[in-house]
BALUM-712677 format. One record per residue (C-alpha): residue number from 0; chain; x negated, y negated, z negated. Coordinates in Angstrom, 1 decimal. Each point is the difference from the previous one (the first is absolute). Layout:
residues N
tiza, miti, u, v, w
NUM, A, X, Y, Z;
...
//
This chain:
residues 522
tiza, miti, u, v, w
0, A, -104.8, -18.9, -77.9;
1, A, -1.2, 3.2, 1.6;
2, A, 0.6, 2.0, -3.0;
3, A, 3.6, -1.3, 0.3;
4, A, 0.0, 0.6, 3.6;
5, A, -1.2, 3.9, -0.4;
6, A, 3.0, 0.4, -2.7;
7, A, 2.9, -1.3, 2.1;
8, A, -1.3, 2.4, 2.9;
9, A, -0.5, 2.9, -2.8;
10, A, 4.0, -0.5, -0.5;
11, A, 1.0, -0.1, 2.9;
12, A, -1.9, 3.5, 1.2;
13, A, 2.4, 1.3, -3.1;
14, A, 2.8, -1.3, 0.8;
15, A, -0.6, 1.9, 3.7;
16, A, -1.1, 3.1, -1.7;
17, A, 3.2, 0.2, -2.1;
18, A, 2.4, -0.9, 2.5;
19, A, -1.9, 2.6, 2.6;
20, A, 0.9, 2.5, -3.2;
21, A, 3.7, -1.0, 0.1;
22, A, -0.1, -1.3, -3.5;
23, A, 1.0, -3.5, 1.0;
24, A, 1.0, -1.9, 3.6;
25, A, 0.0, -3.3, -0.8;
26, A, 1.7, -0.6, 3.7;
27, A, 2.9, 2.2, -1.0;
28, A, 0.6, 0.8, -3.6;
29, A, 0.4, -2.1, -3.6;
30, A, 1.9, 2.6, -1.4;
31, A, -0.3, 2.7, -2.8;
32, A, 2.6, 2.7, 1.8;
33, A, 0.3, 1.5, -3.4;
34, A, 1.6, -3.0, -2.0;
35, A, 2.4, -0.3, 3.0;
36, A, 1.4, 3.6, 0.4;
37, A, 0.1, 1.1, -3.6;
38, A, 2.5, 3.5, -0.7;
39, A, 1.8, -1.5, -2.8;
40, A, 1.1, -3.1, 1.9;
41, A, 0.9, 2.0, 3.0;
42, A, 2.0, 3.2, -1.4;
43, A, 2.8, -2.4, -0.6;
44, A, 1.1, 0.1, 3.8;
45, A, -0.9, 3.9, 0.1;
46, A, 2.6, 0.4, -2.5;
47, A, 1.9, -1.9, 1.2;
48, A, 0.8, 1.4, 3.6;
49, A, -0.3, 3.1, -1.6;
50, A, 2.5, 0.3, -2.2;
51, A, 3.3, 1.6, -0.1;
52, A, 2.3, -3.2, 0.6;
53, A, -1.3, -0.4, 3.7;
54, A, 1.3, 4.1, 0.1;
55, A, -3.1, 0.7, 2.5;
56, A, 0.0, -2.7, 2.3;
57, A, 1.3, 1.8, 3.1;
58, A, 0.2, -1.7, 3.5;
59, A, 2.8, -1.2, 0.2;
60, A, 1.6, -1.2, -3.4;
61, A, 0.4, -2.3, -3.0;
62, A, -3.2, 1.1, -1.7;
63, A, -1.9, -0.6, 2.5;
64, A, 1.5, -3.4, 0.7;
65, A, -0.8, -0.6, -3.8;
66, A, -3.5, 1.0, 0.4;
67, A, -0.4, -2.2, 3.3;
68, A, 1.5, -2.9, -2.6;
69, A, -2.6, 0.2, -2.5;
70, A, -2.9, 0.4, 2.3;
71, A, 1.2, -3.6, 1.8;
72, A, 0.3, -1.3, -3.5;
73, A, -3.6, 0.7, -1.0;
74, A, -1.3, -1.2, 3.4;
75, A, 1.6, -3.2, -0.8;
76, A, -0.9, 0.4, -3.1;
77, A, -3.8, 0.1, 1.1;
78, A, 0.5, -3.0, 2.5;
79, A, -0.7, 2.0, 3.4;
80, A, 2.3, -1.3, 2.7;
81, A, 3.0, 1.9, 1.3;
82, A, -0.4, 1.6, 3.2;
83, A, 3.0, 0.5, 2.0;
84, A, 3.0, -0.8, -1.6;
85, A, -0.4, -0.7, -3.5;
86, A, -2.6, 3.0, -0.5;
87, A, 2.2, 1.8, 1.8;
88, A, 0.3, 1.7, 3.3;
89, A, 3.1, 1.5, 0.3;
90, A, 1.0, 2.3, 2.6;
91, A, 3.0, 3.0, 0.5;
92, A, -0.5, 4.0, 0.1;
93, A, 1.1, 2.2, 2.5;
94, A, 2.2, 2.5, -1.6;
95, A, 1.1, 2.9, 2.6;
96, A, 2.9, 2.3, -0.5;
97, A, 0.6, 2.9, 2.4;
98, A, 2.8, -0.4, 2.5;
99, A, 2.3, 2.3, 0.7;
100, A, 0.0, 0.3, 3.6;
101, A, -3.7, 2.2, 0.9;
102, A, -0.9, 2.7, 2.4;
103, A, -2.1, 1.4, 2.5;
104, A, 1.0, 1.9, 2.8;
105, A, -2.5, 1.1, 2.7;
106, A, 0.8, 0.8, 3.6;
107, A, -2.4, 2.9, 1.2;
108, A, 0.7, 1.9, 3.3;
109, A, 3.6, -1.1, 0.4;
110, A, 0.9, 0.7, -3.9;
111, A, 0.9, -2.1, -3.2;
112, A, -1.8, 1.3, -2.9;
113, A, 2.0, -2.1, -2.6;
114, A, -1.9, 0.0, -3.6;
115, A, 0.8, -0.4, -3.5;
116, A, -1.3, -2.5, -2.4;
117, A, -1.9, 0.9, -3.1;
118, A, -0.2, 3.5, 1.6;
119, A, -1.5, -0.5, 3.1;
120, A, -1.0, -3.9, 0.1;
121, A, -0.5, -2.5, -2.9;
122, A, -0.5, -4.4, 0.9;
123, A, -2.9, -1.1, -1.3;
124, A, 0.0, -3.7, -2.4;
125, A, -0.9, -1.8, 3.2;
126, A, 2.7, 0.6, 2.3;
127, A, 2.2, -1.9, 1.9;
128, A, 3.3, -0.4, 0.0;
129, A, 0.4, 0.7, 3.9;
130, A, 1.0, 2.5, 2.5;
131, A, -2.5, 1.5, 3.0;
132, A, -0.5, 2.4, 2.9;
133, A, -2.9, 0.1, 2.1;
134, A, -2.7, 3.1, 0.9;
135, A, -2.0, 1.4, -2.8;
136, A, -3.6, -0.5, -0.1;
137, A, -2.3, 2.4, -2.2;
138, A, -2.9, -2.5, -1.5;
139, A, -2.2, 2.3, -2.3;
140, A, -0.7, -1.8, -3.6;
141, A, 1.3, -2.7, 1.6;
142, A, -3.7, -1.9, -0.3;
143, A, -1.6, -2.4, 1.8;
144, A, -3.2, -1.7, -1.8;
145, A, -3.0, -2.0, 1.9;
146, A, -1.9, 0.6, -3.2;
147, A, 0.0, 3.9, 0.0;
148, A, 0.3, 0.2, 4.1;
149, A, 3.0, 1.9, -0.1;
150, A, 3.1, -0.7, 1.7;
151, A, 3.0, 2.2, 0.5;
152, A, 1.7, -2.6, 2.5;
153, A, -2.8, 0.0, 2.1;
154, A, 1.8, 2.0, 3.3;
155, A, 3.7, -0.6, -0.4;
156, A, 2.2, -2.8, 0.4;
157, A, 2.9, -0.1, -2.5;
158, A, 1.8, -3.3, 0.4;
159, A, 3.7, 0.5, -0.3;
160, A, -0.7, 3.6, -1.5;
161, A, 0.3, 2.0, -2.9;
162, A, -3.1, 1.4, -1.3;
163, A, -0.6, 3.0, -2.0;
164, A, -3.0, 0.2, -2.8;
165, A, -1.9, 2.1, -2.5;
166, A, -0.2, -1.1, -3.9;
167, A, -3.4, -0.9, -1.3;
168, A, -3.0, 0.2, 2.5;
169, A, -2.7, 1.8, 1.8;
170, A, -2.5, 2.1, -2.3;
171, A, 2.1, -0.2, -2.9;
172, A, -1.6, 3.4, -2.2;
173, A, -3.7, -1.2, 2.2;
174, A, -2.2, -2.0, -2.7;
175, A, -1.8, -0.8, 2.9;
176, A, 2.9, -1.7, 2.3;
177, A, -0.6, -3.4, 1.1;
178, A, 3.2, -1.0, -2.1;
179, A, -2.5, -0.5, -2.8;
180, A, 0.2, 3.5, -0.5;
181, A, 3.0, 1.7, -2.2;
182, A, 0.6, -3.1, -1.1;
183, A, 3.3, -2.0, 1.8;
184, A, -0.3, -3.0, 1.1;
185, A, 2.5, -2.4, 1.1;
186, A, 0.6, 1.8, 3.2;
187, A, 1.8, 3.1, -1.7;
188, A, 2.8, -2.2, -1.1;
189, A, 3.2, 0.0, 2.0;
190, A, 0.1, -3.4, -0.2;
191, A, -3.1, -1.1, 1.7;
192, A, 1.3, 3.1, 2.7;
193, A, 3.3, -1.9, 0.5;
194, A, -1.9, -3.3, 0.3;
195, A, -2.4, 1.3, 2.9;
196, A, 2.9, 1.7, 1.7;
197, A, 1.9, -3.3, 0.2;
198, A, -2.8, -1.6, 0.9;
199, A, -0.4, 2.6, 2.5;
200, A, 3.6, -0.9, 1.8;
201, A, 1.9, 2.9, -1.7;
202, A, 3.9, 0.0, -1.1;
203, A, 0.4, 2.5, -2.6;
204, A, -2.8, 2.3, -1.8;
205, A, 0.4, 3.5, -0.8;
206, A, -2.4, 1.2, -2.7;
207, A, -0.9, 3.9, -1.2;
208, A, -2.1, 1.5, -2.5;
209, A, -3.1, 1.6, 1.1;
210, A, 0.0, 3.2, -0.1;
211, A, -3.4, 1.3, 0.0;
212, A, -0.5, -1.4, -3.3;
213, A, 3.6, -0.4, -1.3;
214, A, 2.5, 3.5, -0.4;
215, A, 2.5, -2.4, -1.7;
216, A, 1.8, -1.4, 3.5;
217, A, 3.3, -1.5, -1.6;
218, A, 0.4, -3.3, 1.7;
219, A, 0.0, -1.7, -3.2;
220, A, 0.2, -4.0, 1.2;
221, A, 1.0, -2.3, -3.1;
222, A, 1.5, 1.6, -2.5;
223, A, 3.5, -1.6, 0.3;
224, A, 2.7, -0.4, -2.8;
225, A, 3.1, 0.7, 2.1;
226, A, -2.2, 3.5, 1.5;
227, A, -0.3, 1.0, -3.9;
228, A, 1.6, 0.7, -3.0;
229, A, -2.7, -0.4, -2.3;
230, A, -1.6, -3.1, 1.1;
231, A, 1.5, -2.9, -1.2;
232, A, 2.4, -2.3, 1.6;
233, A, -2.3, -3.1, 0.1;
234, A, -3.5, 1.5, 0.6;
235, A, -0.5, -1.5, 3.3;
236, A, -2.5, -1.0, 2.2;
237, A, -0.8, -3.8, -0.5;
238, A, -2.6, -2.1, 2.7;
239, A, -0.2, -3.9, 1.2;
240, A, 1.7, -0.9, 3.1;
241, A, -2.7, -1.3, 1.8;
242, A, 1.7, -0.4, 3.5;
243, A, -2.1, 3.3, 1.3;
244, A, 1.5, 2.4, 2.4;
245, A, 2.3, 2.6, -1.3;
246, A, 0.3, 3.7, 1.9;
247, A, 1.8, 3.1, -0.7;
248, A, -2.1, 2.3, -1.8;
249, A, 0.4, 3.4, -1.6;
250, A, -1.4, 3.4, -1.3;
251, A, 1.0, 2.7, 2.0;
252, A, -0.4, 3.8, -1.2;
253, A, -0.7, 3.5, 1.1;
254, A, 3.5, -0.1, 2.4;
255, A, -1.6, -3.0, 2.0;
256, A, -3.5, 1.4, 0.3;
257, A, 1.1, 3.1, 1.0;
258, A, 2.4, -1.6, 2.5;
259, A, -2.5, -2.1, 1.6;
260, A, -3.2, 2.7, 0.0;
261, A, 1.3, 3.1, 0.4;
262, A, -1.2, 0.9, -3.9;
263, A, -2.2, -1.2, -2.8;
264, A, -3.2, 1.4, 1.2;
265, A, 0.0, -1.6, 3.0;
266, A, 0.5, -3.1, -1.6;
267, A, -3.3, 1.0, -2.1;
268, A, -2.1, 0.9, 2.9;
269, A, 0.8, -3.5, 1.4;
270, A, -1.2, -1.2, -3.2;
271, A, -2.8, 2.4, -0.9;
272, A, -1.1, -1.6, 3.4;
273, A, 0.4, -3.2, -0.8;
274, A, -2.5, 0.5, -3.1;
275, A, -2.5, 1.7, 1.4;
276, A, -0.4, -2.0, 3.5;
277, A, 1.0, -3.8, -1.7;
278, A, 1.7, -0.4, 3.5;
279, A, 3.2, -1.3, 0.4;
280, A, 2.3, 3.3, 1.2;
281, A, 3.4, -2.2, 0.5;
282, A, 2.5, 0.0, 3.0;
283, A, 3.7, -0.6, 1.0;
284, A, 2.9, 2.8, -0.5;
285, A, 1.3, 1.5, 2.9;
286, A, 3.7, -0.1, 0.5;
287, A, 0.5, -1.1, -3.7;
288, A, 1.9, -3.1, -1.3;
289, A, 0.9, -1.2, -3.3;
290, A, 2.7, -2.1, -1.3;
291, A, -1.1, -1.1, -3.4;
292, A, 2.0, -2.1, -2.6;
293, A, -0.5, -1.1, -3.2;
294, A, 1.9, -2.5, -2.1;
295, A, -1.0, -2.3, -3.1;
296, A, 1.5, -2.2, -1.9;
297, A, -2.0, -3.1, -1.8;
298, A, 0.7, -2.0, -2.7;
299, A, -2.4, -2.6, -1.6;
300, A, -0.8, -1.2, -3.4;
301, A, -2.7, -2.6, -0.6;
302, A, -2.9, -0.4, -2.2;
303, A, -3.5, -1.7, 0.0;
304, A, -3.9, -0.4, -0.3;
305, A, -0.9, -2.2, -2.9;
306, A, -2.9, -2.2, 1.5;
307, A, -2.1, -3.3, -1.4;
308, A, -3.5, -1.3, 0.9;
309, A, -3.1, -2.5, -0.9;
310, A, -0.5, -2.0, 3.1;
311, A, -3.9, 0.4, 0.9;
312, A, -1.7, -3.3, -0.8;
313, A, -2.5, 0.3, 2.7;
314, A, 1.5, -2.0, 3.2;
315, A, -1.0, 2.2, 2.6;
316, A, 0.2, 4.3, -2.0;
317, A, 3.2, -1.3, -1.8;
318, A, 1.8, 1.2, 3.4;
319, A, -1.3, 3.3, -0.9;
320, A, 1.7, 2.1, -2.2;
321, A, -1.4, 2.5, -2.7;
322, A, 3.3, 3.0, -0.8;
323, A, 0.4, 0.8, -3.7;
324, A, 3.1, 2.6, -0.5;
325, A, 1.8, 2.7, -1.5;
326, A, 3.3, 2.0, 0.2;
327, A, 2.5, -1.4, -2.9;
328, A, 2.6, 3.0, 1.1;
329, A, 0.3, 3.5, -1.4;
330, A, 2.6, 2.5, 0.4;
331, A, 2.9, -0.8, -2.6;
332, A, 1.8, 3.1, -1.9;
333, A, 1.7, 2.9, -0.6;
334, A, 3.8, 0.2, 0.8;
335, A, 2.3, 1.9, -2.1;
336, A, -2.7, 0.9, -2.7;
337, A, 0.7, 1.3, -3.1;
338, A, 0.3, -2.7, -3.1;
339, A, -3.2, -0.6, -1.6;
340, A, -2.0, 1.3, 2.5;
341, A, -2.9, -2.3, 1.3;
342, A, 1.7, -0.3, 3.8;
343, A, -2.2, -3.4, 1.1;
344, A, -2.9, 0.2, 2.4;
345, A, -1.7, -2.9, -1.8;
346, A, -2.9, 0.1, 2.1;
347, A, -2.4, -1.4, -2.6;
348, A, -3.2, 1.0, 2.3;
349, A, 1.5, -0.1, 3.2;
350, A, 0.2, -2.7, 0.1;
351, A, 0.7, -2.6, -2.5;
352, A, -4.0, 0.3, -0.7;
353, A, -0.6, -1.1, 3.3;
354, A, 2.6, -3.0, -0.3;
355, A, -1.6, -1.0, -3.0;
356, A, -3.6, -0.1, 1.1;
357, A, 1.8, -2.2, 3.1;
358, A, 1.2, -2.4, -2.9;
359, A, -3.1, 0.5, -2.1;
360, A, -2.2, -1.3, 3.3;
361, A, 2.3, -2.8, 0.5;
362, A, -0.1, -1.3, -3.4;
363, A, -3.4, 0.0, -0.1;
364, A, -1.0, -1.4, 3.5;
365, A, 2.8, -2.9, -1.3;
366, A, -2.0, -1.2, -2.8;
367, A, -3.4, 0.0, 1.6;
368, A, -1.4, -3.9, 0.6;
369, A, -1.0, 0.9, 3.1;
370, A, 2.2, 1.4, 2.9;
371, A, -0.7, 2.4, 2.6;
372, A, -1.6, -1.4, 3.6;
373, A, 2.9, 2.8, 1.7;
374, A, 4.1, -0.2, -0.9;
375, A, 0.3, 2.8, -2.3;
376, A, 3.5, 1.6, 0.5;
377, A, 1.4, 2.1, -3.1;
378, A, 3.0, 2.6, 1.4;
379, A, 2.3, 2.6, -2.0;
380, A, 1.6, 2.4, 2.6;
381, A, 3.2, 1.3, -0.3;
382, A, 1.2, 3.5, 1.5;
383, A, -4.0, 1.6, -0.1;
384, A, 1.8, 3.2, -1.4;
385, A, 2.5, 0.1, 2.9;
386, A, -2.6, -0.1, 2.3;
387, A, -2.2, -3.0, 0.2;
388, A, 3.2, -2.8, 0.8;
389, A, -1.0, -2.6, -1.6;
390, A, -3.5, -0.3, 1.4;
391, A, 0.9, 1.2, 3.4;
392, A, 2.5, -3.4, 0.2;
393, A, -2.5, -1.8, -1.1;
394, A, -2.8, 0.9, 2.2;
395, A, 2.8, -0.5, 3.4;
396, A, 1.2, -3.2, -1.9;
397, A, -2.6, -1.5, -1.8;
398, A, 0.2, -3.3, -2.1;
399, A, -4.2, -0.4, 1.4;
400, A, -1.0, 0.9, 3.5;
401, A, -1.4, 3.8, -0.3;
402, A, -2.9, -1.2, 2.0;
403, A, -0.9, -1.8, -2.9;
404, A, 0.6, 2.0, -2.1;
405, A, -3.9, 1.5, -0.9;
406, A, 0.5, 2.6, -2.7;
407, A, 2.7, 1.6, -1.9;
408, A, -0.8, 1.7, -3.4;
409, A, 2.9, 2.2, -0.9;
410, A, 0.5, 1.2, -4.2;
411, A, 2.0, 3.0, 0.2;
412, A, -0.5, 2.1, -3.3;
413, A, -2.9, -1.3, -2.1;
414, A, 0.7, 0.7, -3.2;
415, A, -0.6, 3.9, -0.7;
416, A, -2.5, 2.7, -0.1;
417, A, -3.7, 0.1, -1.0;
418, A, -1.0, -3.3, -1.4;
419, A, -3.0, -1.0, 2.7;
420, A, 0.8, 1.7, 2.8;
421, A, 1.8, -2.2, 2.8;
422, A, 1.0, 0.9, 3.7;
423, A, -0.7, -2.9, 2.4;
424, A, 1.9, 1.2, 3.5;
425, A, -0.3, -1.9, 3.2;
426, A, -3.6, -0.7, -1.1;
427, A, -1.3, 2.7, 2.6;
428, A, 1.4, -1.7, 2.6;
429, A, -2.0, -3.5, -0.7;
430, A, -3.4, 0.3, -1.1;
431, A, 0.1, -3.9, -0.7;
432, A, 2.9, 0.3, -2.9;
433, A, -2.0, 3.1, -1.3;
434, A, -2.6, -1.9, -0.7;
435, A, 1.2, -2.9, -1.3;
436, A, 2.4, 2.3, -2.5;
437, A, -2.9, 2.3, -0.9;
438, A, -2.2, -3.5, -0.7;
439, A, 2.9, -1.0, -2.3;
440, A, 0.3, 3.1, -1.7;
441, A, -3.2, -0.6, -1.7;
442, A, 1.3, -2.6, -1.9;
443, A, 3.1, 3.0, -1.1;
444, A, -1.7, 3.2, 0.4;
445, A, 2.5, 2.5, 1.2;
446, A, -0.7, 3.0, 2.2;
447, A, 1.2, -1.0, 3.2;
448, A, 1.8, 2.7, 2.4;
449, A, -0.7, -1.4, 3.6;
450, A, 1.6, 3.3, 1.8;
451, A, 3.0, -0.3, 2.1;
452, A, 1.5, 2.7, -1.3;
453, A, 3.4, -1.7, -1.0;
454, A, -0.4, -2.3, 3.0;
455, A, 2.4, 0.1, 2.5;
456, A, 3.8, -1.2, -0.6;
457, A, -0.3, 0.3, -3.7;
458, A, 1.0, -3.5, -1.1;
459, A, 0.4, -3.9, 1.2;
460, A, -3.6, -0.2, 1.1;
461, A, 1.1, 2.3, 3.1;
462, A, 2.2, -2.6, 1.7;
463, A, -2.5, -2.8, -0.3;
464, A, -2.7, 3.2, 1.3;
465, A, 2.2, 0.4, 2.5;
466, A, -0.2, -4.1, 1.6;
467, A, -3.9, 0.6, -0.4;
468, A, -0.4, -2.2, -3.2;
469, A, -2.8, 1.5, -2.3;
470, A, 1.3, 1.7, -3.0;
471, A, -0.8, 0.6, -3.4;
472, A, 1.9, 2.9, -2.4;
473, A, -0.6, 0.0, -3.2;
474, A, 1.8, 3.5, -1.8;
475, A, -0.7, 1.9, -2.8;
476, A, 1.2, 3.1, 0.9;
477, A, 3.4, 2.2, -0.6;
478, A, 0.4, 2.0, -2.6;
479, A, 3.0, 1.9, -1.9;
480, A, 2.6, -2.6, -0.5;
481, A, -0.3, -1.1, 3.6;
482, A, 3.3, -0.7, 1.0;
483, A, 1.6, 1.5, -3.1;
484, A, 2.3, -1.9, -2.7;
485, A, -3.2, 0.9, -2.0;
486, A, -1.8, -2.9, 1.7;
487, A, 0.3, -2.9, -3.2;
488, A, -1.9, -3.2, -1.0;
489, A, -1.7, 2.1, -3.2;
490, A, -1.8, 2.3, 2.2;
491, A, -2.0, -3.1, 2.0;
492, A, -3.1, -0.6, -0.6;
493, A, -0.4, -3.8, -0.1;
494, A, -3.8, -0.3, -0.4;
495, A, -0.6, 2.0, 2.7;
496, A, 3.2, -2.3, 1.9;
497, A, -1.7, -2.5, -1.0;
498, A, -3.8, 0.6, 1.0;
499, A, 2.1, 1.1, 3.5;
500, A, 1.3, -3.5, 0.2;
501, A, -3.1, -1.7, -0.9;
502, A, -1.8, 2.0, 2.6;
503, A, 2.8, -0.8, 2.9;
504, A, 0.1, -4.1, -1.3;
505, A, -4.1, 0.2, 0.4;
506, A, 0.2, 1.7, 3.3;
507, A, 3.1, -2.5, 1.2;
508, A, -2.2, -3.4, -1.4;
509, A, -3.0, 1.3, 2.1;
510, A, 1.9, 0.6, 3.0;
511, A, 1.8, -3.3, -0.5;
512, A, -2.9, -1.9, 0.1;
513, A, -2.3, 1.5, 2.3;
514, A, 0.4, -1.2, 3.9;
515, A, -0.1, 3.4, 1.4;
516, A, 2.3, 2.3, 2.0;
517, A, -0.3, 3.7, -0.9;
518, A, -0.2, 2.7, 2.3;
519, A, 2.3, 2.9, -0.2;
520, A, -0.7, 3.6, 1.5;
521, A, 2.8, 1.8, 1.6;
//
C-alpha cells in the first residue's frame, strides 16, 4: 500500500515537472499543434487568395468581395459562428474628389494677398468641404503630448481661429530628442496635428514644411488627380466616415511663409528655437486674417470585415475576447499594361499568408474537444493597404466590447525570409505576452525578434494599440517582391507559414485559457 502510495506521488511530481517545462498543461492543452496546422492542408487557401482570378484583391472591388466569400465559406465550413451579419461586417468608404471651388486669400495690413493652388497652397486628404475667416494663430509642430511634457498650445487661445504649423516635430535630425529620437512618432503626422488643433477650438489649419531640416518647401498636400496630369483619374484619397469633425486644411509654400514672417530664416530661427528650448514659441498674427476654402466631393462604395468566433465555454472569461486577424486586401493591378505582361499585385506574402494562418488557427481551434475558457474571435480586415480601414471601423464599431477585448495577435507577412528567424512586435510593450510567446516558442524554436523597430502604425495591430488592447505581431520581414507583381504563392514558404501559425494558435490557446489581463506599456 505504501509502495503504491510513493508511486502515485512519484507521477504526479512528473507530471508538475513537465508541465513547469511547457511540454504539457493538462489545464489548457490536448492538442498536437502540428497535426492541426499542417503546410499541405493549408497552401490551398494561400493559393487560393493569391491567385490571378481575385486580380490583387484591392479595396474596393470584386476580388476582394470574392476573397471575403470564400473566407465566410470556410468559417462556416469550420462551424465557428458568424459574427455580425453573416461573417460579415459591412460598412462604406469615403472616397474624396477635389472640388472646384478652393482658395486662400489673407488680409495683412489692409491688403488681399490672393494665392494660387498647387503653386502656392495644396488641401491636404482631410479637409473639409467649408469655407472660413478668422485671425491666424502660429502653433509650432502643432504638439501637445502629456507623455513627452510638451505642449505647443500651452499660452494661446485659438477657438474660432486658424492656426498655422510646422511638418514633423521638435528634434527631428537629434537622436537624442524626446520624440524617441530620429524616429517619428505619431505626433509628426498631420493628422494627429489636425486632430489636436480641433480639439484645440481651431477652424481651419494651415500647415508648412520645416525648413531647417527640409529645402524642398512646395506645399505639396495630397497629391490630387484633377491638380495633375500624370496621376490617375481615380487615385484618390479613401477613409471611414466616422462622424469626426472636418476643417479646412492645407499646405501652404514659400509665398505664404514669406508673407507671414518676413522670410524663410525667420521662420527657422523660430524653429531652431523651438528645438533647442522644447518650449512652446506660438502667438497670434497681428493685423492678419485669412479666408480659407476648400471644397470636396464624396462618394461611397461599401465593403466589409469577414468575422466568426468560438464562444468561450467558461461562464464568467467567455465575455472576454481573445483577437485573431489579418488583412485579406492588397493593392490590385496595373492599368493599361502591355499584353502578357504579369500586371497583378497578387500579394502572395502580404498578405494572403497572414489570411491563411487566420484560417489555419481557426480550423484547428474548431476541431479541438475541448474549447477555450475566453471567446476567441477570428477577423480578416479589409482596406489594411489603404491605410488600416478595416480594423480602424472595427475597433470604433466593434461586434465585442473593446474593453473586453484582451489581446489581439495580428499575421501580416509570415511566410518569407530565413527559415527560423520570426519578428514578434508589440511584445516590448507587454512583458506578460513576451513571455508567454517566448515559453511557447520552445515547443517551435524560432529566433524571436522582440524589437519595435516596425512598431508603430505598420499594420492592424496599431488601431487595437491605439484603444490600449495588448498586441501581438507576428511578421517575417519584407524583402524584394514587397509590394511588387513579383509577390506569388510559389515563393511562400509554407513550413515556415506554418510553424508561424502553429506558434500564434499556441500563444492564442494559452491566452484563451488563462484568467489574466495583460499589461501593456505605452
Amino acid at each position: 500500500m505504501m509502495k503504491t502510495y510513493f508511486k502515485i506521488i512519484l507521477v504526479l511530481f512528473a507530471i508538475v515537472l513537465i508541465n513547469g517545462c511547457g511540454i504539457l498543461n493538462l489545464h489548457t492543452r490536448n492538442f498536437n499543434d502540428a497535426t492541426l496546422i499542417v503546410p499541405d492542408s493549408i497552401s490551398k487557401y494561400l493559393f487560393f487568395l493569391a491567385s490571378d482570378s481575385l486580380k490583387g484583391r484591392n479595396t474596393p472591388s470584386e476580388g476582394l468581395d470574392i476573397a471575403a466569400e470564400y473566407i465566410a465559406s470556410n468559417f462556416k465550413k469550420f462551424g465557428l459562428k458568424p459574427a455580425g451579419e453573416n461573417y460579415f461586417q459591412n460598412f462604406n468608404l469615403v472616397i474624396t474628389n477635389l472640388g472646384s471651388e478652393n482658395h486662400l486669400k489673407i488680409l495683412k495690413n489692409g491688403n488681399i494677398n490672393d494665392f494660387q493652388i498647387k503653386q502656392d497652397f495644396t488641401p491636404f486628404e482631410m479637409t473639409a468641404n467649408a469655407e472660413v475667416k478668422a485671425p491666424l494663430v502660429f502653433a509650432g509642430y502643432g504638439i501637445k503630448s502629456k507623455a513627452h511634457n510638451y505642449n505647443d498650445y500651452q499660452n494661446i487661445d485659438v477657438k474660432g481661429k486658424i492656426v498655422l504649423v510646422l511638418r514633423h516635430e521638435p528634434g527631428e535630425e537629434d537622436s537624442t530628442s524626446i520624440f524617441d529620437g530620429k524616429k517619428s512618432t505619431e505626433y509628426s503626422n498631420v493628422s494627429q496635428k489636425v486632430k489636436i488643433a480641433i480639439e484645440e477650438g481651431a477652424i481651419g489649419v494651415l500647415v508648412v514644411t520645416d525648413p531647417l531640416n527640409h529645402s524642398n518647401l512646395t506645399p505639396r498636400g495630397f497629391p490630387w488627380p484633377s491638380l495633375s496630369k500624370t496621376i490617375p483619374p481615380d487615385a484618390l484619397p479613401m477613409t471611414l466616415n466616422l462622424n469626426e469633425p472636418k476643417v479646412p486644411v492645407v499646405q501652404v509654400g514659400e509665398s505664404v511663409i514669406e508673407l507671414l514672417f518676413g522670410s524663410i530664416d525667420s521662420l527657422k530661427n523660430i524653429q531652431a528655437r523651438i528645438d533647442s528650448t522644447l518650449q512652446p514659441v506660438s502667438f497670434e498674427f497681428s493685423d492678419i486674417e485669412v479666408n480659407l476654402k476648400t471644397s470636396t466631393i464624396v462618394t461611397e462604395k461599401a465593403t466589409k470585415n469577414v468575422a466568426a468566433y468560438i464562444e468561450g465555454a467558461d461562464q464568467e472569461l467567455k465575455n472576454e475576447v481573445v483577437v485573431i486577424g489579418a488583412h485579406y486586401d492588397h493593392v490590385g493591378y496595373r492599368r493599361n499594361s502591355e499584353p502578357g505582361t504579369d500586371s497583378i499585385y497578387n500579394g502572395a506574402d502580404d498578405n494572403a499568408s497572414g489570411t491563411t494562418g487566420v484560417l489555419a488557427i481557426a480550423k484547428a481551434f474548431s476541431e479541438l474537444n475541448t474549447k477555450p475558457k475566453r471567446t476567441v474571435l477570428f477577423l480578416a480586415f479589409a482596406g489594411e493597404e489603404k491605410g488600416l480601414l478595416g480594423s480602424k471601423y472595427y475597433v470604433n464599431f466593434p461586434l465585442f466590447p473593446i474593453e473586453k477585448t484582451v489581446v489581439m495577435l495580428n499575421l501580416d507577412m509570415i511566410g518569407r525570409n530565413n527559415e527560423d528567424s520570426l519578428f514578434v512586435i508589440g511584445a516590448s510593450h507587454s512583458p506578460d505576452l513576451l513571455r508567454i510567446v517566448e515559453e511557447e516558442n520552445k515547443n517551435i524554436n524560432f529566433t524571436l525578434v522582440t524589437s519595435n523597430e516596425y512598431f508603430v502604425g505598420g499594420s492592424d495591430h496599431a488601431s487595437f494599440y491605439r484603444r490600449d488592447v495588448p498586441v501581438l505581431f507576428f511578421f517575417t520581414g519584407e524583402h524584394q517582391d514587397y509590394h511588387k507583381v513579383t509577390d506569388h504563392a510559389e515563393f511562400i514558404n509554407t513550413k515556415k507559414l506554418a510553424r508561424v501559425s502553429r506558434l500564434a494558435f499556441r500563444t492564442a490557446w494559452r491566452i484563451a485559457n488563462e484568467n489574466k489581463h495583460y499589461k501593456l506599456i505605452k
